[in-house]
Each structure stands twice: as structure tokens, then as C-alpha cells.
N, C-alpha and C positions, 0 to 999 in steps of 0.2 A: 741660416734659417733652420736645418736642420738641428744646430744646437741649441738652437731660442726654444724649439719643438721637445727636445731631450729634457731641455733645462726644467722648463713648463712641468712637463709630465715628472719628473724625479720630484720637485715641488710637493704634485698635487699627491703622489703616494706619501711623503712625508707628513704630509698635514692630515692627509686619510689617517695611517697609523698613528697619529699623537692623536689624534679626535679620537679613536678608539680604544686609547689607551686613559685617554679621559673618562670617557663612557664607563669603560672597567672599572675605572677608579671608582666614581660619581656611585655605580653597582653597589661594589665592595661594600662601600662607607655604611651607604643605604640597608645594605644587610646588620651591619653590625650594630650599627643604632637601633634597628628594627629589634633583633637580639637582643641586648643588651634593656632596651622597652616591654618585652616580653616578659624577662626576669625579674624585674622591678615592680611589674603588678602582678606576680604571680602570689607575693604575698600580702597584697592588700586580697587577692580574692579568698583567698583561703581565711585571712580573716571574717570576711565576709561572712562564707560558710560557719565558719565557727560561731560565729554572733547568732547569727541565722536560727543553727541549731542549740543554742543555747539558750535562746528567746523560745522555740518553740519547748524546749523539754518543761522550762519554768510553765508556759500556759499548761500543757499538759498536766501539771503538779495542782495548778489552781482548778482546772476542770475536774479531777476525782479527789481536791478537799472537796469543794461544792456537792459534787456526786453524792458522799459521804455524809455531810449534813442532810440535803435531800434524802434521802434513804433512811438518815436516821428520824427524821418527820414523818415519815412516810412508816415506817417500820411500826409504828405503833400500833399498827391493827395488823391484826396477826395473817389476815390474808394477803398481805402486802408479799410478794413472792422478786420483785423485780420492776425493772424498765430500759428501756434504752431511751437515751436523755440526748434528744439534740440539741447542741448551743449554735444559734448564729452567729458570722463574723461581726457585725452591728453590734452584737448583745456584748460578745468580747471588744469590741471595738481594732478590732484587726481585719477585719475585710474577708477572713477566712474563720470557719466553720470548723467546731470542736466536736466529739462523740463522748459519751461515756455509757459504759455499759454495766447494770446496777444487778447485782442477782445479790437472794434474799433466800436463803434453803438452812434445814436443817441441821445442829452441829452431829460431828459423828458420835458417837456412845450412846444415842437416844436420852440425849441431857436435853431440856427443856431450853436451852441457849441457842440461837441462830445464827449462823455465817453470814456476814454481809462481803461481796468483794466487788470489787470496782476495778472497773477496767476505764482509762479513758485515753482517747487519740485525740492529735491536735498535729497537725490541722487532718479533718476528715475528708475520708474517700480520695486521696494524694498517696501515690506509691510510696513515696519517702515520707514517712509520718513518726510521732515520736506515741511510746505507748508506755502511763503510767500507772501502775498497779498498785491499789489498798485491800486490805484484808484485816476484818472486826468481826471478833463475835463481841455479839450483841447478846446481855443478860434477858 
């Protein structure tokens, strides 16, 4: 009886350490797939980004041509000095909101010719914003 009892118990530690060495395993795997899943979309995100910021530089580019035309409508009467131009995301039809910023000043030499320069951000008031710069004199 005493050996049914030895036998029993050598048994059940056996089966303990191979379930636990299962377990390790089952771990292990689980990490490396996990890994290996990680890697694999690291570079669709980074695509992402890069789209992302390549969509926003382009709106950027179309908010101060716009800017630019506007100004130059605008320019024609000579007290015309500036604005800040909000665009809504609706208006662009992106959901997010543009700025551009219109100044209208003197050229330097005291020539009869005026500076026009534009500044415009897309998407506005967002830390990470892209910002595109024009500069016209205006006869």
C-alpha cells in the first residue's frame, strides 16, 4: 500500500512538471507570435503616418493658394492691410479645420509695391499641424 501511495505521488509530480512545462511552452509561443505581430504592423503604421502627413501638407498647399487668391480680391483697395481666414472642416470637407494667415504691408525701399505673405495651417489649433508659407508682391 505504501508503494500504490509512492507510485500515486511520483505520478502526480510527473504530470505536474510536464503540465508546467506545457504552460512554458504554450507562454513562450504566445510571446513570439505576439512579437513577431508587433513587427508586422509596425510598418503599416508608419505608413499610416506618412499618408496622414502627406494628406495634411497637400491641404495646407490648397488653404494659402486660396489664401492668396482671396487677398489678391481683396487687395485691390489699398486699405486692405490683412486677415486671418478661418476654414471649416465641412467647408474642406475633412472634418478638421484649416487657418491661414493673410498680411498685406508695404514693400521695403518705399516702392509703391506691397508684400503679400500667407501663412496657412491645416489642420488648426492641433499640436502637430503642417504650416505652408507664400510670399507676392503685389504690383
Amino acid at each position: 500500500m505504501t508503494t500504490d501511495i509512492t507510485m500515486k505521488n511520483t505520478l502526480r509530480a510527473r504530470t505536474r512538471h510536464r503540465a508546467g512545462a506545457i504552460l512554458a511552452a504554450v507562454l513562450l509561443s504566445l510571446l513570439v507570435v505576439l512579437l513577431v505581430g508587433a513587427e508586422l504592423t509596425r510598418p503599416i503604421v508608419q505608413q499610416r503616418r506618412d499618408s496622414r502627413l502627406a494628406e495634411d501638407r497637400q491641404q495646407a498647399f490648397w488653404i494659402a493658394e486660396s489664401a492668396v487668391q482671396r487677398a489678391l480680391q481683396a487687395a485691390v483697395s489699398p486699405d486692405y492691410t490683412g486677415e486671418t481666414w478661418q476654414v471649416s472642416g465641412e467647408a474642406l470637407g475633412t472634418g478638421r479645420a484649416g487657418v491661414a494667415t493673410i498680411k498685406v504691408e508695404a514693400a521695403a525701399g518705399g516702392s509703391p509695391q506691397r508684400r503679400l505673405v500667407v501663412q496657412a495651417y491645416y489642420p488648426a489649433g492641433e499640436l502637430h499641424r503642417t504650416l505652408y508659407e507664400r510670399e507676392l508682391i503685389l504690383e
